[in-house]
C-alpha positions in Angstrom: 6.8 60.9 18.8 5.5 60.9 22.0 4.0 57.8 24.4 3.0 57.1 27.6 5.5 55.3 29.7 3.7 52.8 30.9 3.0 52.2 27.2 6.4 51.9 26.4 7.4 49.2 29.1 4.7 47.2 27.4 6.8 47.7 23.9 9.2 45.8 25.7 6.4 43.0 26.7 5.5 43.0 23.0 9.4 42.9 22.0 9.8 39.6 24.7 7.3 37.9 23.1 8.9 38.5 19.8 11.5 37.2 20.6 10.2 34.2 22.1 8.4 33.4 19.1 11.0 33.5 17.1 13.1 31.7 19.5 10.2 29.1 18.8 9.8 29.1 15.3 13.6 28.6 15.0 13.5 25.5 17.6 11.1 24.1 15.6 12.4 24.2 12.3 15.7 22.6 14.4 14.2 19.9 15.9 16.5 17.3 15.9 14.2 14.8 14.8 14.4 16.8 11.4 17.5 15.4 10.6 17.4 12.3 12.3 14.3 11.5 10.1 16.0 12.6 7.0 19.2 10.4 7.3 16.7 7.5 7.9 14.8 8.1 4.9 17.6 8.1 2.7 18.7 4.9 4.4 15.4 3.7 3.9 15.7 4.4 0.3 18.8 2.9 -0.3 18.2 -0.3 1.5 14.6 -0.5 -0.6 16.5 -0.3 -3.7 19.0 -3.1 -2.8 15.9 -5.3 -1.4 14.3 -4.9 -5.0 17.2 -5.7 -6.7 17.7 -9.0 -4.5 14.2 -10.0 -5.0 14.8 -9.9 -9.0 17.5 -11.7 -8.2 15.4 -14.4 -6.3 13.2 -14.1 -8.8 15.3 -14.4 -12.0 16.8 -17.2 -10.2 14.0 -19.2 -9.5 12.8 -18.6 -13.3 16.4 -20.5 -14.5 16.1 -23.0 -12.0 12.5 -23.8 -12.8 13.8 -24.1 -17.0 16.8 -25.8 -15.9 14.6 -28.3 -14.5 12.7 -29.0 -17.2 15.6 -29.2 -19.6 16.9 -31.7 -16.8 13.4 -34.2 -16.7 13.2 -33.8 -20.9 16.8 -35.7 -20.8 15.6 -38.1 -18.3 12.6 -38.8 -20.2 14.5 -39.3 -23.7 17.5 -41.5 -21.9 14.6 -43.8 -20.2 12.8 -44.1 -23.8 16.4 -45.3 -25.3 17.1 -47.5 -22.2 13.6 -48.8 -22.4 13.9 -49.5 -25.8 17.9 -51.0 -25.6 15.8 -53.2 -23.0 13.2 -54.3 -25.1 15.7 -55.5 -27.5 13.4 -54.2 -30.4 16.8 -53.5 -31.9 18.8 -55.7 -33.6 21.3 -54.2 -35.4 24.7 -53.4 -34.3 24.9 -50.3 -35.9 21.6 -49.2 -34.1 22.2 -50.3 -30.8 25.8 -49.1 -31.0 24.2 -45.6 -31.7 21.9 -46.2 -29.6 24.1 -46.9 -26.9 26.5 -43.5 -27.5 22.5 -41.6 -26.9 22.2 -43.1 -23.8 25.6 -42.2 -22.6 25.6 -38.6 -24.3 21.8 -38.4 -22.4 23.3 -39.2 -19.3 26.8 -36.7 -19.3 23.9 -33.9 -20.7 22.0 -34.7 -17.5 24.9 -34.9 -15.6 25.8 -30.8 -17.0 22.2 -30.3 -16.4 21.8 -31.2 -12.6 25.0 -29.7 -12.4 23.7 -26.4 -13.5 20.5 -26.7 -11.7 22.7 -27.2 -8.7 24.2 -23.8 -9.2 21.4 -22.0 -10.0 19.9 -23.3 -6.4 23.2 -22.1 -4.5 22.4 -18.7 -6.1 18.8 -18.9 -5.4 19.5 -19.5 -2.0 21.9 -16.9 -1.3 19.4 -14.2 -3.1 17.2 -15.4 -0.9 19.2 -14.8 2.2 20.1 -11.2 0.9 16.2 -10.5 0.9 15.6 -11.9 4.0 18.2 -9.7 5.6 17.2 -6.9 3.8 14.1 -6.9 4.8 14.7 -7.1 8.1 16.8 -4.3 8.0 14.2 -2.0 6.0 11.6 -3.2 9.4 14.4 -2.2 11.5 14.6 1.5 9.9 11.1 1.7 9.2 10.9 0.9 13.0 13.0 3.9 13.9 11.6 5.8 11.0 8.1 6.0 12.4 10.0 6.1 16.3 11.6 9.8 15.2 8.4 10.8 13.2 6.3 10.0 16.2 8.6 12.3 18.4 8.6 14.9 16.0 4.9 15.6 15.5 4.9 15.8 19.6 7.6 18.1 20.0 6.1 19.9 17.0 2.5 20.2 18.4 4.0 21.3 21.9 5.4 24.2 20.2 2.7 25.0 18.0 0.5 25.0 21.6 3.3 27.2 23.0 3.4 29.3 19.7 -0.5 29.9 20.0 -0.7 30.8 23.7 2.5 33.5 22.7 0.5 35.0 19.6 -2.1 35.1 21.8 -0.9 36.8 24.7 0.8 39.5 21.6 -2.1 40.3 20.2 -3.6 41.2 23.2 -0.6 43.4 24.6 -0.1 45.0 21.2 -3.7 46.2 21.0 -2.9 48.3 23.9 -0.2 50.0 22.8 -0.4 53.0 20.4 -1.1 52.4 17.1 1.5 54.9 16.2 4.2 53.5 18.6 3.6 49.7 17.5 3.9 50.5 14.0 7.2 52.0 14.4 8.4 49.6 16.3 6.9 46.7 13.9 9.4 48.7 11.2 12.2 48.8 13.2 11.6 45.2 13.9 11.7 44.2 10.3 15.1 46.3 10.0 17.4 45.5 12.8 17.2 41.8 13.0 13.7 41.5 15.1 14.7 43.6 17.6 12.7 46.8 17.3 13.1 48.2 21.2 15.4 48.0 23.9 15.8 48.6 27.4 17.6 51.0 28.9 20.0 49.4 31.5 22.5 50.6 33.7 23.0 53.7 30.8 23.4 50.5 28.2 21.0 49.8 25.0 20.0 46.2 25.2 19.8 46.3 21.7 23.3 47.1 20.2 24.8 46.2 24.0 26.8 50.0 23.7 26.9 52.2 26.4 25.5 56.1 26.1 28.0 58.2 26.3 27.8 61.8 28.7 26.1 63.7 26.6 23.6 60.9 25.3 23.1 60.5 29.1 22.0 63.7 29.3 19.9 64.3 26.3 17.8 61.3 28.1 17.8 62.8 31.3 16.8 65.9 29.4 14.0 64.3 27.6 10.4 64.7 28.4 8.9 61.6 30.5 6.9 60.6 26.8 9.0 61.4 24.6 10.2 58.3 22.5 13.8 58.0 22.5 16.2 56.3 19.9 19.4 54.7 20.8 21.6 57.0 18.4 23.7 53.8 17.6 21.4 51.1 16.7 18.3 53.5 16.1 15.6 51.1 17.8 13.3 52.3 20.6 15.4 52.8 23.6 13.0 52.8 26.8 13.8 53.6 30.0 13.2 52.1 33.2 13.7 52.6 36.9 17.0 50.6 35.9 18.4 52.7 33.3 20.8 54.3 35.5 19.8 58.3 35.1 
């Protein structure tokens, strides 16, 4: 295959722009921010799970302290119907007001267990409560820095989609001016050795496998007609050559 020079130094425009895109596709993918937001989310996750299970705590709590309660003021209201009635001395017999009187006292150790119970219920209540408040300030807290690492993201992100898009760009244009012939074989080369589908030649050294030429490579390239496309014989891209290459 044969190209102008000048044709293949821009090859090696097209190739630098390559390689800055994929230099920018790979920063983007590895923006930090990627896996900053992902340990937040599943610290966000984790503390909204514990937060709902406090607030069915909370809320199982305040249902038992609300029947508790009740069970509480339906004692009350029995033991002051028997007291009121003991007052009213409408009974007279022994027997009755002896009974009567073991109620009353049985009423008042129930209430007693009762309020008791009530009492413990509100000590849990309250420390359920206390575990939501904190967790919820703790979910604000990593929702805070959640949206903080997103918000960084998307701009680093739409930085290098502008810088991506001004690259493409500036491809497209250089490629179009290069043989259709060369580019393609290049573009196949590409896809084989790694992105890299031409090299310079420097100082008698393929940039693309980094290996010198050896003296009779050297001089098969001097040999070599001004157009002619070269291969590096040890990585097989496009080996160009420059007033650097050291002939």
């Amino acid at each position: 295959m044969n190209a102008e020079p000048a044709d293949q130094i821009r090859l090696l425009d097209v190739q630098a722009l390559d390689v800055r895109l994929q230099q920018l596709a790979h920063k983007r993918k590895s923006l930090p921010e990627h896996a900053e937001i992902e340990s937040l989310n599943k610290d966000l996750t984790q503390l909204r799970d514990l937060l709902v299970a406090a607030q069915t705590e909370e809320s199982d709590c305040t249902r038992e302290q609300t029947k508790a309660e009740q069970d509480v003021d339906q004692v009350r209201q029995r033991a002051a119907r028997d007291q009121q009635r003991l007052d009213s001395g409408a009974v007279t017999s022994p027997k009755d007001l002896e009974n009567l009187q073991h109620e009353i006292a049985s009423l008042a150790k129930r209430q007693g267990d009762l309020e008791d119970v009530v009492l413990e219920i509100m000590e849990r209540r309250e420390s359920a409560q206390e575990r939501v408040a904190e967790l919820t300030g703790r979910v604000t807290s990593v929702q805070s820095k959640t949206d903080d690492a997103m918000a960084r993201r998307d701009a680093a992100t739409e930085s290098l989609d502008s810088e991506i898009a001004t690259a493409t760009k500036e491809r497209e244009v250089i490629a179009a001016s290069v043989p259709a012939d060369l580019l393609k074989l290049y573009d196949k080369l590409r896809a084989q050795q790694g992105g890299v589908g031409a090299a310079r030649l420097y100082q008698r050294r393929c940039e693309g496998c980094r290996l010198e030429l050896n003296i009779t490579e050297v001089n098969e390239v001097k040999a070599a007609a001004r157009d002619a496309v070269l291969r590096c014989e040890n990585c097989r891209r496009i080996l160009v050559r420059t007033s650097e290459s050291g002939l």
